[in-house]
N, C-alpha and C positions, 0 to 999 in steps of 0.2 A: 104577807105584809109584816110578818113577826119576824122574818125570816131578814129580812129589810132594813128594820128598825134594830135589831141585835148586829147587825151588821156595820150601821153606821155606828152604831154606838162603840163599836170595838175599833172601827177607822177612830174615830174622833181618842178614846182613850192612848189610841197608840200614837196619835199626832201628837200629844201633851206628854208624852213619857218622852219624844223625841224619837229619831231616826235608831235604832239599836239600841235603849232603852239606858241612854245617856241620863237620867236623872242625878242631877244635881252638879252638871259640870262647868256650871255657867260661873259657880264658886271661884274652883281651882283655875277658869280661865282667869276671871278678874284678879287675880290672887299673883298671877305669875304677869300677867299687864302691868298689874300696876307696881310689880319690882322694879320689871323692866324699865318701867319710866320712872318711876319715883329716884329711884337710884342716882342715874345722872342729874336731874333736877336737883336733889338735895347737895351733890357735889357739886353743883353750878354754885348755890347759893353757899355754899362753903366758902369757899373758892371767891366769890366775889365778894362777903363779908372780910376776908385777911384782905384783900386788893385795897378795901377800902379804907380799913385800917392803917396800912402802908401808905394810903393817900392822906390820914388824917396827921397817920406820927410825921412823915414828912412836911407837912404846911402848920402844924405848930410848932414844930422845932425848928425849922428854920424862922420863922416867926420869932417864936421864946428867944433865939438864940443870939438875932439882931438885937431886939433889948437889952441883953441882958449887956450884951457887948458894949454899946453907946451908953449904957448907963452906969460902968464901970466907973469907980472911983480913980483908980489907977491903970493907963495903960497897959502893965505886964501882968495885971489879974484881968483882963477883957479876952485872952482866948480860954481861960480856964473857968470862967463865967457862961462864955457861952458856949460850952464842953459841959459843964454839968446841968444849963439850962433844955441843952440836946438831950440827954442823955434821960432826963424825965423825963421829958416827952415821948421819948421809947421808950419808955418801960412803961406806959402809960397803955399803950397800946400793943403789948406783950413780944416788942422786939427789943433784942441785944443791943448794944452799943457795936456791936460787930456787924449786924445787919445793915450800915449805914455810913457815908463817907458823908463830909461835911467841910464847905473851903467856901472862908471869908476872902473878902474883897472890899477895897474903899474906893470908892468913884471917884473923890478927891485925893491931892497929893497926898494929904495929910490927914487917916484916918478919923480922929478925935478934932480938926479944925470945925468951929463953927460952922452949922445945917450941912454939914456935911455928911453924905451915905453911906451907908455899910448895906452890902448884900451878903447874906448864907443863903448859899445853896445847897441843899440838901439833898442826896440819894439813898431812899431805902430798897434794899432787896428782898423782894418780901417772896417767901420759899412758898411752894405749892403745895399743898396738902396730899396726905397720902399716896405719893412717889413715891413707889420700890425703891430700892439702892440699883437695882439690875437696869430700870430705864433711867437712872440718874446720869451715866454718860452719852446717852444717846437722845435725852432729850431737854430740852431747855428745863429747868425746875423754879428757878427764881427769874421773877418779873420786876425790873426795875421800876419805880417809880420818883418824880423828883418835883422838889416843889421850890420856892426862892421868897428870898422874907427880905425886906428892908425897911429899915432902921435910919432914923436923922437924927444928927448930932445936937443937943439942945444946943441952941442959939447962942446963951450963955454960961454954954459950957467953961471951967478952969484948965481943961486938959489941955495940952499945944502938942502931946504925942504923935510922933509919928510911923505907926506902924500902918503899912501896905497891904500884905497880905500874908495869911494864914491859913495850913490847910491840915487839915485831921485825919487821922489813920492814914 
């Protein structure tokens, strides 16, 4: 019966030490799991924080940038209004003024006529985070994004200007 009992007792110690006496591997498994997954997780959430970014500088500057236009004192300072209105707005959101094209448009003949609209539309290229230079020609790196802001001319407005259209960089 002693014979039995030290018996099972030696099964059962060797169950708990594991198959070949694995103690403590359950660590290093978790350890290399959760690289493996965390890794791309945190680049997802990288990666979708700039996207959104890109989503934010572009629908405020085009936004800013109709204001600033329609509320121009004088027609030939309304695209460099709404050029430096742009222009905050990305640097706001830690993009260049290079990362982004921008081209107004008046709905009406006559942009500055009474409730008359102006559209910017805006496009930011917002670059992907940690791309080698080596997959830079072989795979896309920048994800455009674009957003369109308008702007009405106050009612009684003084301007009779007519400028059509205008487009940057």
């Amino acid at each position: 019966m002693r014979r039995l009992r030290r018996s099972a007792a030696a099964l059962r110690s060797a169950a708990a030490r594991g198959p070949g006496g694995d103690a403590g591997s359950a660590s290093v498994e978790f350890i290399v799991l959760a690289l493996l997954l965390l890794v791309p997780v945190a680049y997802l959430v990288v990666t979708l924080a700039r996207l959104q970014a890109g989503a934010y500088a572009a629908a405020a500057g085009s936004r800013a940038a109709a204001r600033a236009y329609v509320t121009s004192a004088a027609a030939a300072a309304a695209p460099g209004r709404a050029e430096a209105a742009l222009d905050l707005a990305l640097t706001d959101q830690g993009f260049t003024p290079a990362d982004a094209t921008a081209t107004t448009s008046c709905e009406a003949a006559a942009c500055f006529a009474p409730d008359a609209a102006v559209v910017v539309t805006v496009r930011v290229d917002v670059p992907l985070p940690f791309v080698p230079p080596l997959l830079r020609s072989a795979v896309p790196t920048r994800v455009p994004v674009e957003a369109t802001g308008t702007a009405v001319v106050d009612r009684f407005s003084s301007l009779g200007a007519t400028t059509t259209t205008a487009a940057r960089r």
